[in-house]
C-alpha positions in Angstrom: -21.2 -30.5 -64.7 -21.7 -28.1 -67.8 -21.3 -28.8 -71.3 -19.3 -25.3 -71.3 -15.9 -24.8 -68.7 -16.6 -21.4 -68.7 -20.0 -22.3 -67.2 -18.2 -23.4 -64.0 -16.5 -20.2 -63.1 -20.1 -18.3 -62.9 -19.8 -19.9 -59.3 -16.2 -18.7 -58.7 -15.8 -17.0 -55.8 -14.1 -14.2 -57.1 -16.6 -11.3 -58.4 -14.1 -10.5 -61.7 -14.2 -13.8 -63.2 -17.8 -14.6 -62.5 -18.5 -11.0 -64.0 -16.1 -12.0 -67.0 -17.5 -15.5 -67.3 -21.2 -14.2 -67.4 -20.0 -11.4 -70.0 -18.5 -13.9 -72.4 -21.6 -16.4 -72.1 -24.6 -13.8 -72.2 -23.1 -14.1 -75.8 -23.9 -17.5 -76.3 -27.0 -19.5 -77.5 -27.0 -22.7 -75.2 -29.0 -24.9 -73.3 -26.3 -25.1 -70.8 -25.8 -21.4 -70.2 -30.2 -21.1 -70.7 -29.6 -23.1 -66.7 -27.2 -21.3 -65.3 -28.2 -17.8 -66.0 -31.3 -17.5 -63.9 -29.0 -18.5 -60.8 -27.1 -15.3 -61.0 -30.4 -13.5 -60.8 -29.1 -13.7 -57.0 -25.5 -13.3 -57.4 -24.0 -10.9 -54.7 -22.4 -8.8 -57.3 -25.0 -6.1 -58.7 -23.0 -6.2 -62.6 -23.6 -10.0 -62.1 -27.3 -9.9 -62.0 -27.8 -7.4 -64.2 -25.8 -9.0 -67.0 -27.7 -11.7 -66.0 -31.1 -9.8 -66.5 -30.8 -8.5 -69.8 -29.4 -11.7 -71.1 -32.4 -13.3 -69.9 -34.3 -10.5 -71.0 -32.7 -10.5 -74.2 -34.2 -14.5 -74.6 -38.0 -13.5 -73.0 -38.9 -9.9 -72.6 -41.7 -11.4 -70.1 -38.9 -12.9 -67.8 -40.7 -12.6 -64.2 -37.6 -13.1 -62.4 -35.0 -11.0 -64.5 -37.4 -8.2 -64.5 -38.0 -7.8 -61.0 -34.2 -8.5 -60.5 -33.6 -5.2 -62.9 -36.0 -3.2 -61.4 -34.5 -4.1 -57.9 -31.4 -3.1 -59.2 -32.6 0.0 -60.7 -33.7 1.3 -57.0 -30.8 0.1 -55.3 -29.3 2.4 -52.6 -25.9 2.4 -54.2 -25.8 4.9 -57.0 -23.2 3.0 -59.3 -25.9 0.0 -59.7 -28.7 2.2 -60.1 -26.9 3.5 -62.8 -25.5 0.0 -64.4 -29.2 -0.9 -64.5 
């Protein structure tokens, strides 16, 4: 699938390794990972997307999507991802 194996656990049903996978790649200058990260804009974790955002952010400032992701985040009902955002 990926040029990376890491890649393949961003789908990983469990929350801890996608978070850990996403962690390790948002590290990581690759066309591979450059694919994959706007998927977890929509992960159902909250420190999934927002490590997604600011990697993507980190890449292009203007990103549309990871910017309305954060800001979604950022108003969230839940207090602990208001406050990871």
């Amino acid at each position: 699938m990926f040029g990376i194996p890491l890649i393949e656990n961003l789908a990983n049903p469990d929350d801890g390794l996608r978070l850990s996978a996403a962690r390790a790649l948002a590290r990581i200058s690759n066309e591979d990972v450059d694919q994959a990260f706007p998927q977890l804009l929509h992960d159902t974790n909250p420190n999934v997307r927002l490590t997604a955002a600011r990697r993507l952010l980190a890449v292009d400032p203007a990103h549309a999507r990871a910017r309305a992701a954060l800001a979604a985040d950022t108003v969230a009902e839940a207090a602990h991802v208001r406050e990871a955002a």
